[in-house]
N, CA, C and O of each residue as an XYZ file, in Angstrom:
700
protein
N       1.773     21.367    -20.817
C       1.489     20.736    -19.521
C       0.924     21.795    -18.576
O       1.301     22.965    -18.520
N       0.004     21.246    -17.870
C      -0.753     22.664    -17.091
C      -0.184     22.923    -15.605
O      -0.016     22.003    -14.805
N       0.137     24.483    -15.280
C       0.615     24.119    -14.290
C       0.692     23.765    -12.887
O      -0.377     23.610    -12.297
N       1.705     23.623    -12.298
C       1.186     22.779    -10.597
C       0.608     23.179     -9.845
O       0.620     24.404     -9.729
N      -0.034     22.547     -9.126
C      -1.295     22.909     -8.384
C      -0.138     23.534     -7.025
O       1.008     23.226     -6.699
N      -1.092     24.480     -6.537
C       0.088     25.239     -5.510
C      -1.155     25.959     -4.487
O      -2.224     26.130     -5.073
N      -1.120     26.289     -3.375
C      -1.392     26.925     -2.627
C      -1.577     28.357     -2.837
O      -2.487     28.890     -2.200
N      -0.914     29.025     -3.572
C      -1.172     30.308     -4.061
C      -2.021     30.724     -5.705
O      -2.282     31.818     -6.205
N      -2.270     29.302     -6.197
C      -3.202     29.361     -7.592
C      -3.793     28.254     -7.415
O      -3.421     27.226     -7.981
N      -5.065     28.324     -6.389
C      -6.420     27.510     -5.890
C      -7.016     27.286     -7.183
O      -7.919     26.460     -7.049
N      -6.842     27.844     -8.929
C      -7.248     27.178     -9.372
C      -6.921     26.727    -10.978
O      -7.531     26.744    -12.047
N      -5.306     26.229    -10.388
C      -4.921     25.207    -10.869
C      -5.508     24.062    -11.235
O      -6.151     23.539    -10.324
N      -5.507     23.302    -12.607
C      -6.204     22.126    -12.697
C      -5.543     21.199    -12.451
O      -6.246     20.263    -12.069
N      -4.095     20.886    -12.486
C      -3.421     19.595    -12.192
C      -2.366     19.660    -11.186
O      -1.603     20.621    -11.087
N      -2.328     18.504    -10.353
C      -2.167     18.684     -8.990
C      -0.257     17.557     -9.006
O      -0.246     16.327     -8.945
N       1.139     18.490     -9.104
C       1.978     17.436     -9.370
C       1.841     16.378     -8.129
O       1.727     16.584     -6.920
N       1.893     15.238     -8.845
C       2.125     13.801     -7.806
C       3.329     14.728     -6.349
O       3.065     14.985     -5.174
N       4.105     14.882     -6.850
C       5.235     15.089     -5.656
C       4.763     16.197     -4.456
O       4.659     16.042     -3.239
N       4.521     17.389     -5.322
C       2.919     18.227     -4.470
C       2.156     17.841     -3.377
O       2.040     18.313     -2.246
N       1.578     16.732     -4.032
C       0.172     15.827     -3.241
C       1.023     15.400     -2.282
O       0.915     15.472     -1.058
N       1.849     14.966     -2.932
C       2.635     13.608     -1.344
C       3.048     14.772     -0.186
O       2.987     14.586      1.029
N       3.494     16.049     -0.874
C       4.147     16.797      0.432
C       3.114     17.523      0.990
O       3.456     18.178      1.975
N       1.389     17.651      0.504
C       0.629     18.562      1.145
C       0.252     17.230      1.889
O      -0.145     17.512      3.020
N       0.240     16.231      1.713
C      -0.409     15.528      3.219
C       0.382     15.561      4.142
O       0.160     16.132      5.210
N       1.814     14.713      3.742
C       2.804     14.237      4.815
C       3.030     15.963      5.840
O       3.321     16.004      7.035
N       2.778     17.263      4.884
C       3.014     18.496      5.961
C       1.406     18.707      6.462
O       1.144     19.873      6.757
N       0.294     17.731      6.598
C      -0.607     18.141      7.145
C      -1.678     19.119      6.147
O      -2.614     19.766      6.617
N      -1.428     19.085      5.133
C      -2.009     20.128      4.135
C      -3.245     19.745      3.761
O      -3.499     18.579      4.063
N      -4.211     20.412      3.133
C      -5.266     19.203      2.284
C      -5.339     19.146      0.566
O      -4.686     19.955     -0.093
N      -5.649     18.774      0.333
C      -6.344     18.757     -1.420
C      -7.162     19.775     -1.406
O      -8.179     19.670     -0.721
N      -6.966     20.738     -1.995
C      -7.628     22.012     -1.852
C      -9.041     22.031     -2.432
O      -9.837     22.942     -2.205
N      -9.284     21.033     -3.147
C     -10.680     20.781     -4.292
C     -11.137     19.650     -3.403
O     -10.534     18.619     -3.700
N     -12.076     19.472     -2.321
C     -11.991     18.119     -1.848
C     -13.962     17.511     -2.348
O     -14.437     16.395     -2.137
N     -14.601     18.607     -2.951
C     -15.484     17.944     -3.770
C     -15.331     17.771     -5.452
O     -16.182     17.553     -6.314
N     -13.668     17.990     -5.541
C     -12.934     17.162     -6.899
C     -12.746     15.445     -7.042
O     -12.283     14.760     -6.130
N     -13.149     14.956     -8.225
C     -12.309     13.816     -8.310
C     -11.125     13.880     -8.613
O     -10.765     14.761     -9.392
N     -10.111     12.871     -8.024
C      -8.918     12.632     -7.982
C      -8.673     11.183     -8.896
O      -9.597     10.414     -9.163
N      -7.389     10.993     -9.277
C      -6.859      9.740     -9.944
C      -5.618      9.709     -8.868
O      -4.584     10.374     -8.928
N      -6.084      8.556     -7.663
C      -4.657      8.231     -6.679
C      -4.585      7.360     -6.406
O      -5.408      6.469     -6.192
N      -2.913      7.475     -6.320
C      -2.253      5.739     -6.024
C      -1.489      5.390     -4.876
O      -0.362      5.883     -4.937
N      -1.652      4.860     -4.069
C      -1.080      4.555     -2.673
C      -0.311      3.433     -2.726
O      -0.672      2.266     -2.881
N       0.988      3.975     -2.555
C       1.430      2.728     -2.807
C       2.271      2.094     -1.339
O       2.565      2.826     -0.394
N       2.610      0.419     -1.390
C       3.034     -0.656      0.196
C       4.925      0.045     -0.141
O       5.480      0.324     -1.203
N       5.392      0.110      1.225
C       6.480      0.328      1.201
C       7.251     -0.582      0.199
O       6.930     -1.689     -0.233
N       8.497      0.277     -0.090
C       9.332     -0.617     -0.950
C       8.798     -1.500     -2.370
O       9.373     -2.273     -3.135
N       7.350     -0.936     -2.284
C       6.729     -1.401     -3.512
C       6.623     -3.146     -3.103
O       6.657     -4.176     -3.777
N       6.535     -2.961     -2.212
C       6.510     -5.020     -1.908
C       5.042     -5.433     -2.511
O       4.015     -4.795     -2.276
N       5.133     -6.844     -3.491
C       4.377     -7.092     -3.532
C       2.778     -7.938     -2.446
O       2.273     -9.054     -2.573
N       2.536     -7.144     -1.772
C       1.609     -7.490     -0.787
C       0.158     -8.121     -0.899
O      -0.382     -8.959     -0.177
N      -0.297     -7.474     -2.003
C      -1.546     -7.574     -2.870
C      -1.286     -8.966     -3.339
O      -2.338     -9.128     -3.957
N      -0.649    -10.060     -3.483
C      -0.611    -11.353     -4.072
C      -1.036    -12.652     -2.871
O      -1.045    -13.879     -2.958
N      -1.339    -11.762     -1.843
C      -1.794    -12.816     -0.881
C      -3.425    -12.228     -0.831
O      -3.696    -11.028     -0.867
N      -4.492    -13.385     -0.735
C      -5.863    -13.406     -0.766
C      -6.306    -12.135      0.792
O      -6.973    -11.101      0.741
N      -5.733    -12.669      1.796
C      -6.287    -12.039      2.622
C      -5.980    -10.842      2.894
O      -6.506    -10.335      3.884
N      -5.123    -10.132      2.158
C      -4.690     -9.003      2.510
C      -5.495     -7.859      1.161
O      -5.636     -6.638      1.227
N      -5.907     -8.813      0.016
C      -6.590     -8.215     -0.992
C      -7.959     -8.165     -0.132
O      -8.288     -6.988      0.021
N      -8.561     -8.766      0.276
C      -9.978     -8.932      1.202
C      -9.789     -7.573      2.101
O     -10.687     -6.732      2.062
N      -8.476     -7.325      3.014
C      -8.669     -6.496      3.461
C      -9.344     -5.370      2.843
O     -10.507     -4.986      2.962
N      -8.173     -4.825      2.014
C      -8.291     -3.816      1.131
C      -9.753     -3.658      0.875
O     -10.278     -2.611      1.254
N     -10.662     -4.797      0.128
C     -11.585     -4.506     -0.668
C     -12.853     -3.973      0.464
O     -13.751     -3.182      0.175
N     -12.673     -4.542      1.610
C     -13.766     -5.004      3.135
C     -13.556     -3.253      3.279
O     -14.454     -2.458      3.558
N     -12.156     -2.934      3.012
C     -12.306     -1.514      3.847
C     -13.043     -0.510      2.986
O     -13.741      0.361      3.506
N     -12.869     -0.641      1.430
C     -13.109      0.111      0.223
C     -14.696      0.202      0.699
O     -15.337      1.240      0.859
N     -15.135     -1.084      0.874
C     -16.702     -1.254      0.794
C     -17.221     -0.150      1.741
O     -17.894      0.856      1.515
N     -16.502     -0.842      3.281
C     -16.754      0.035      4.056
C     -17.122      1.547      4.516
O     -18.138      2.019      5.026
N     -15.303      2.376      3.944
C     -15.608      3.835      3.633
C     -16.421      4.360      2.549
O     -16.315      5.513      2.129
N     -17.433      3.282      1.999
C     -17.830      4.382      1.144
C     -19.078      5.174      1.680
O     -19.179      6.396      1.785
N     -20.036      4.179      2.004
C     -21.483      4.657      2.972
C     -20.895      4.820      4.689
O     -21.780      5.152      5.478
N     -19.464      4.605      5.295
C     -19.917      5.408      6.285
C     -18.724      6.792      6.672
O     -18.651      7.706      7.492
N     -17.896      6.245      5.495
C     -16.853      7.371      6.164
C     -16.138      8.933      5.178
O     -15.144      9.649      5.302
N     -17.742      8.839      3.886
C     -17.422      9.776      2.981
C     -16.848      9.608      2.124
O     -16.452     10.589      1.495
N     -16.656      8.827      1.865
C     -15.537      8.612      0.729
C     -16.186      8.316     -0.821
O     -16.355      7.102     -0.700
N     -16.555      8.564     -1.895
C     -16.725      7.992     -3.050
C     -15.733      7.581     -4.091
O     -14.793      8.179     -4.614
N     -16.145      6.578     -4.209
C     -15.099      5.784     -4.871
C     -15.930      5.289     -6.340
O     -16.813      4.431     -6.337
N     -15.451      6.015     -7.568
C     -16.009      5.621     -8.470
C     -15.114      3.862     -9.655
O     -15.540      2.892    -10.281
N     -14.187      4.287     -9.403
C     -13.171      2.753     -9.470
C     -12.158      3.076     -8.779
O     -11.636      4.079     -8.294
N     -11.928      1.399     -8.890
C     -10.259      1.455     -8.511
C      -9.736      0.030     -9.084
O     -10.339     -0.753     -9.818
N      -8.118     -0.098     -8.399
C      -7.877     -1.063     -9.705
C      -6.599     -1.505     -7.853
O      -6.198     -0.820     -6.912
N      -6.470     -2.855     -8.236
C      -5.636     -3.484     -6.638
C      -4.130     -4.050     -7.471
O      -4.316     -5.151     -7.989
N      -2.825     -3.540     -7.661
C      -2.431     -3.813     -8.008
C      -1.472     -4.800     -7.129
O      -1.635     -4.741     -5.911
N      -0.664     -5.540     -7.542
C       0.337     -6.198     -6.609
C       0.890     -5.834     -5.169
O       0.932     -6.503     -4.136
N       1.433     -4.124     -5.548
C       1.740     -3.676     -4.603
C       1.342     -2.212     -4.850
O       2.227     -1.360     -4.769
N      -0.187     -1.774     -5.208
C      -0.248     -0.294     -5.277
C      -1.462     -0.521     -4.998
O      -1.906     -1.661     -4.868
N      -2.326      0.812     -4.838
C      -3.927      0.866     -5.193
C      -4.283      1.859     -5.715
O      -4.081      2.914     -5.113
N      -4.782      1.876     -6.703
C      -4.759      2.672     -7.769
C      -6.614      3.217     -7.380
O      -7.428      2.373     -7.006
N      -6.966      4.569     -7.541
C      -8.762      4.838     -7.014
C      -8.984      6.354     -7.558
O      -8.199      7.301     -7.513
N     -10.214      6.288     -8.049
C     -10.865      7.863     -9.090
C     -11.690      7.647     -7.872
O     -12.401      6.644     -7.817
N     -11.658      8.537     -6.844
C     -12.351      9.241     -6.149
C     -12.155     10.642     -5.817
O     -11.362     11.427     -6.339
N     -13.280     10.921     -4.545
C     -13.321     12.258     -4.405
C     -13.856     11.846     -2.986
O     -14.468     10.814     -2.711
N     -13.438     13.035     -2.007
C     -14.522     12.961     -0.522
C     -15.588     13.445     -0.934
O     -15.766     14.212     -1.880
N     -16.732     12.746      0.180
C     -18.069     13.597      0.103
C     -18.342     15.079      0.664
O     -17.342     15.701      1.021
N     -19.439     15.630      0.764
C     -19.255     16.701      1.369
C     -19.119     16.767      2.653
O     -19.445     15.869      3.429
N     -18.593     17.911      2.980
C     -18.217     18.081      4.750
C     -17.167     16.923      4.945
O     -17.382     16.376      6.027
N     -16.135     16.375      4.290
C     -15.359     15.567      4.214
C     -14.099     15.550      3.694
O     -14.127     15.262      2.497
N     -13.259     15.699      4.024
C     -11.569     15.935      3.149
C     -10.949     14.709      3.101
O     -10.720     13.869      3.971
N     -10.685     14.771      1.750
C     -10.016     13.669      1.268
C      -8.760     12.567      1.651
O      -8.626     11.344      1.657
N      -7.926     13.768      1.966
C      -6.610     13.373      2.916
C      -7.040     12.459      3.971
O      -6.725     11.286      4.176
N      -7.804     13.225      4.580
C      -8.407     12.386      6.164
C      -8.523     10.880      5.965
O      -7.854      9.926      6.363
N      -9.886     11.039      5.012
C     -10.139      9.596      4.695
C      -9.306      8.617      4.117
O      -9.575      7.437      4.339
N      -8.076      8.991      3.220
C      -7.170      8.324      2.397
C      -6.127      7.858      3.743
O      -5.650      6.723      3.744
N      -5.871      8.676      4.694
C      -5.515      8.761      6.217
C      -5.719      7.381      7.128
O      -4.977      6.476      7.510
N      -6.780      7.630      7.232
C      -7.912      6.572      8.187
C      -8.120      5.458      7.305
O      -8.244      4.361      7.851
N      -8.194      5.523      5.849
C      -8.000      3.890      5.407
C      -6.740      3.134      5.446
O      -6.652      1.916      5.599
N      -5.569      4.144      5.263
C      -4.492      3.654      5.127
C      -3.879      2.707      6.909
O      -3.273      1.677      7.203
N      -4.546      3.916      7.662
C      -4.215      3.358      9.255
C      -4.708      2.238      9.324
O      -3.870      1.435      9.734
N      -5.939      1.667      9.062
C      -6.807      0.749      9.325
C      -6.427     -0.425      8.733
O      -6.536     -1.529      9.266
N      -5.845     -0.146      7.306
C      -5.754     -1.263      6.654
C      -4.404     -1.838      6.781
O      -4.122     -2.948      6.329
N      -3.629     -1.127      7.356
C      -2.255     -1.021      7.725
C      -2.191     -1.941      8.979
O      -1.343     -2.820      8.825
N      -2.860     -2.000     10.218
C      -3.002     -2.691     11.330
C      -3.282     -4.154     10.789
O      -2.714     -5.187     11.144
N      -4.604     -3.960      9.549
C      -5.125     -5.358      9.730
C      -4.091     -6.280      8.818
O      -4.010     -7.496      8.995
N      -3.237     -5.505      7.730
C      -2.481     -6.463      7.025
C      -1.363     -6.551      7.816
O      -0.497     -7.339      7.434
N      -1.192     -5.997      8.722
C       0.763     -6.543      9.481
C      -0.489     -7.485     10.887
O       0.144     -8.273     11.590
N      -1.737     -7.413     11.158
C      -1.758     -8.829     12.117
C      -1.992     -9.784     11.036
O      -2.160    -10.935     11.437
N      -2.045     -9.623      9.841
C      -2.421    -11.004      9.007
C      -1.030    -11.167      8.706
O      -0.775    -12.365      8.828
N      -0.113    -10.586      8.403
C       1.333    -11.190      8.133
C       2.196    -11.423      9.452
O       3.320    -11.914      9.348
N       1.637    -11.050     10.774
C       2.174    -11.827     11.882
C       1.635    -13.455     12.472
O       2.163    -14.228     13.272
N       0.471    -13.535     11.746
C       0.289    -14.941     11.782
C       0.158    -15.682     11.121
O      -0.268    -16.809     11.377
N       0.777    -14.889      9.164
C       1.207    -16.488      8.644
C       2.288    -16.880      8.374
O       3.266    -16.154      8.547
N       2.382    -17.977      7.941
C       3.877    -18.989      8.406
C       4.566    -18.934      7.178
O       5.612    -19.582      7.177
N       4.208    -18.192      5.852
C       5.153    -18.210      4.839
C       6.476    -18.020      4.679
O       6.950    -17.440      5.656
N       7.212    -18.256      3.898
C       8.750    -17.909      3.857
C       8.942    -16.272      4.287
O       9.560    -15.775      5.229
N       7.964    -15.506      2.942
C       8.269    -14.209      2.753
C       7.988    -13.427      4.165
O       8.195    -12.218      4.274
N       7.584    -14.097      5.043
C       6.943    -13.372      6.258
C       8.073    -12.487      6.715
O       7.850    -11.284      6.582
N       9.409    -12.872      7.299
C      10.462    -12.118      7.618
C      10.828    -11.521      7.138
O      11.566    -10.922      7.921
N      10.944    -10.963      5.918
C      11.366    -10.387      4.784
C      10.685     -8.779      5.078
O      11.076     -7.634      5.303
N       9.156     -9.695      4.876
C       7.713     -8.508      5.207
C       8.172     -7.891      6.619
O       7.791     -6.728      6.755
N       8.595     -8.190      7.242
C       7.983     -7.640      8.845
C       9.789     -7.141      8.932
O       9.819     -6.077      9.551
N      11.197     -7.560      8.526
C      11.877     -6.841      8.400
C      12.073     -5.042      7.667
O      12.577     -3.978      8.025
N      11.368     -5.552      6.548
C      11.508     -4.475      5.971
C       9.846     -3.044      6.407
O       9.657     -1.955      5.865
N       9.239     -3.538      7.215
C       8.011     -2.829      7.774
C       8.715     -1.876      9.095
O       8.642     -0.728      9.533
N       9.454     -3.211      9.404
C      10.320     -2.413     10.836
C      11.450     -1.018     10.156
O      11.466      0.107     10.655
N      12.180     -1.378      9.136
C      13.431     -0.370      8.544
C      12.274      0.941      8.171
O      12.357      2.086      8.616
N      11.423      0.526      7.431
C      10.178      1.624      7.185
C       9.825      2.633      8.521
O       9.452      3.795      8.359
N       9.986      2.064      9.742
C      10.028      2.726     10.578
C      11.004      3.287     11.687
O      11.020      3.543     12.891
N      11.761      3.325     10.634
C      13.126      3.945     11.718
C      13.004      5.344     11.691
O      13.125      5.929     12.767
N      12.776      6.035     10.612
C      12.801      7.756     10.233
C      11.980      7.944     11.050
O      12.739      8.346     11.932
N      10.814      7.989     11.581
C       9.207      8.349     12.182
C       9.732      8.520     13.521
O      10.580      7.900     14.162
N       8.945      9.608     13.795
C       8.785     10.389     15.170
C       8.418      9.954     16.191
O       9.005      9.902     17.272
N       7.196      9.540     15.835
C       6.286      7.934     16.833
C       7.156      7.006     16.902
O       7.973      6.802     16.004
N       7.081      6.316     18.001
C       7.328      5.262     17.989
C       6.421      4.252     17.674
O       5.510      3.727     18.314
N       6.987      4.049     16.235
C       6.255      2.572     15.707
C       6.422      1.279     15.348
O       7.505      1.179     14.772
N       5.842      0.217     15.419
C       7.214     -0.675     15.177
C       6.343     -1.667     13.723
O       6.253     -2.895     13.737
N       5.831     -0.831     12.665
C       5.453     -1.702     11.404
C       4.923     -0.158     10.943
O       4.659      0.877     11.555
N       4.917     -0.542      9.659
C       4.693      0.161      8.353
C       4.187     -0.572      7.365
O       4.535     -1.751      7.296
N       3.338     -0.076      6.473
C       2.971     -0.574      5.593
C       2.580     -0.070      3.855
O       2.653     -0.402      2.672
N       2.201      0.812      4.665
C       1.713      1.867      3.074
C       3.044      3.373      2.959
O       3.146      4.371      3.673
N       3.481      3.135      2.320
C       4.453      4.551      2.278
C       3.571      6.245      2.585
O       2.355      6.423      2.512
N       4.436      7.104      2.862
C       3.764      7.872      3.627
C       2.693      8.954      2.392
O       3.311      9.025      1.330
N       1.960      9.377      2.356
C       1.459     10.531      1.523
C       0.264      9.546      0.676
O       0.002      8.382      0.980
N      -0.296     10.234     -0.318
C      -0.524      9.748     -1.581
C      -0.370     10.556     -2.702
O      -0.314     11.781     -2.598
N      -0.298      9.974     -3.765
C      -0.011     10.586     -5.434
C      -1.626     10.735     -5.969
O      -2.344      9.758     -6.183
N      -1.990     11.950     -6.118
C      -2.939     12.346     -6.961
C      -3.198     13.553     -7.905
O      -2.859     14.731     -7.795
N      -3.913     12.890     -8.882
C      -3.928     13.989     -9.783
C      -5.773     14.663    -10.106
O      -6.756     13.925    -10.174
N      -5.794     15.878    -10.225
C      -7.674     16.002     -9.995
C      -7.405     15.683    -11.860
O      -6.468     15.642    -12.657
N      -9.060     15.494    -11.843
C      -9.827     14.572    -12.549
C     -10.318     16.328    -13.252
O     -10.528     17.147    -12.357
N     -10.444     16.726    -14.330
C     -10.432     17.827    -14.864
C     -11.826     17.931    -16.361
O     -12.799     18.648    -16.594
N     -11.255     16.959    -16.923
C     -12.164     16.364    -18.146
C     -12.500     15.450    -18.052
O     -11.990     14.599    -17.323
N     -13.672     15.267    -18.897
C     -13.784     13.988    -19.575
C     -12.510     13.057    -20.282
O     -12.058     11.912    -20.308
N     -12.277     14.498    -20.856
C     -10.906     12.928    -21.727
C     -10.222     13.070    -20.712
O      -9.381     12.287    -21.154
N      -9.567     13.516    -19.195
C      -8.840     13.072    -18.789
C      -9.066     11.703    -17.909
O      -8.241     10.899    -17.473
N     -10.530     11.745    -17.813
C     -11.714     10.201    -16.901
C     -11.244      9.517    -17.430
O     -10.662      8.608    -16.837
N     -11.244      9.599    -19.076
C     -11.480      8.545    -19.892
C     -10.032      7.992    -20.246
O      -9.938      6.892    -20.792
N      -8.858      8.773    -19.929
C      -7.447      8.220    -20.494
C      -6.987      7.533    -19.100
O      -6.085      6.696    -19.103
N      -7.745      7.979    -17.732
C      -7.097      7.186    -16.732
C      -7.773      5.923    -16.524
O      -7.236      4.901    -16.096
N      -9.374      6.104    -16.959
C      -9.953      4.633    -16.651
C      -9.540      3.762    -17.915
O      -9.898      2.592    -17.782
N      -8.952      4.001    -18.973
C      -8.084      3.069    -19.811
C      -7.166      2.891    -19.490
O      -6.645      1.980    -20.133
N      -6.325      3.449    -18.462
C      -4.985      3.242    -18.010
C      -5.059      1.966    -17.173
O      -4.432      0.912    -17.275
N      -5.984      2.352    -16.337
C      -6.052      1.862    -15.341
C      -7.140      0.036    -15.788
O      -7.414     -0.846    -14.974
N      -7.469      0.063    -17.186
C      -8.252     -1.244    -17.064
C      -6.727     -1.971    -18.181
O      -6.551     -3.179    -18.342
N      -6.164     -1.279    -18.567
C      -5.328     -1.822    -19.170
C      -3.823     -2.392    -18.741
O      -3.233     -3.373    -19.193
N      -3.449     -1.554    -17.833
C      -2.221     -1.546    -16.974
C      -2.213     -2.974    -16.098
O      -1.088     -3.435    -15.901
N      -2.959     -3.469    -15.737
C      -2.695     -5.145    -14.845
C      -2.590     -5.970    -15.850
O      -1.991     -7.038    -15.720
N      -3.394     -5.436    -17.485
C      -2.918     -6.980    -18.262
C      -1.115     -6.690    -18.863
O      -0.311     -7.592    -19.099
N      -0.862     -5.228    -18.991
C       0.828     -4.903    -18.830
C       1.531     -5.826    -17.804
O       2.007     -6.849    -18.297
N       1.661     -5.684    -16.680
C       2.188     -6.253    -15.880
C       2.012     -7.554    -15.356
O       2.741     -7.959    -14.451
């Protein structure tokens, strides 16, 4: 197993998931940010969120979005129930974090006003457990949506492209 990507060996090839989550949440960056990455962002509590139409629209409206204006390349991705799974990389003059940042904010606003105005059962459930998500936080916030950080791993080989984009076309007919 190769070892963890660290701040003091810039060139490390594999980046541990737990790593990634603590160089954003401390403000850090992805040290390779014209690397591809294999990352997964996942909705608090793993709720399945992704099973309602308009909140998948979000997601996809924003994907479209960051790619031509906010740097971002996105070579796939995969929308799971409650994750989002994406082989990208920032463009140049662009860090990755940021953008993974600014989608998560964005898309975060637009899915808690779409679950404040619909009338489903699960709605309270959603907007209870968005509020407990935000009790730890410094800000005062009063919804959550995407858990904090993201999990990524850089993209190194070919066979490693090729074992995640099979993972990843195979893994939704798993579940």
């Amino acid at each position: 197993m190769p070892e963890p990507f660290a701040r003091s060996n810039p060139r490390a090839d594999y980046c541990s998931l737990n790593y990634c989550r603590c160089l954003v949440s401390n403000k850090f960056k992805a040290m390779d940010n014209d690397k591809a990455y294999f990352t997964k962002l996942i909705i608090i509590y793993w709720i399945d969120v992704f099973t309602q139409v308009n909140h998948k629209n979000t997601v996809i409206e924003s994907l479209k979005h960051c790619q031509p204006r906010k740097g971002l390349a996105i070579y796939t991705y995969v929308l799971m129930p409650s994750h989002l799974r994406l082989m990208c990389r920032a463009k140049k003059g662009f860090e990755l974090a940021n953008k993974i940042r600014d989608f998560k904010k964005y898309t975060s606003k637009k899915i808690f006003k779409n679950i404040r105005q619909e009338t489903k059962s699960g709605r309270g459930l959603l907007l209870e457990l968005s509020s407990k998500a935000c009790k730890h936080l410094k800000k005062d916030e009063e919804f959550k949506v995407w858990q904090d950080g993201f999990d990524a791993e850089r993209l190194v080989s070919d066979k490693s492209i090729y074992q995640k984009l099979n993972y990843m076309e195979n893994n939704p007919v798993n579940n």
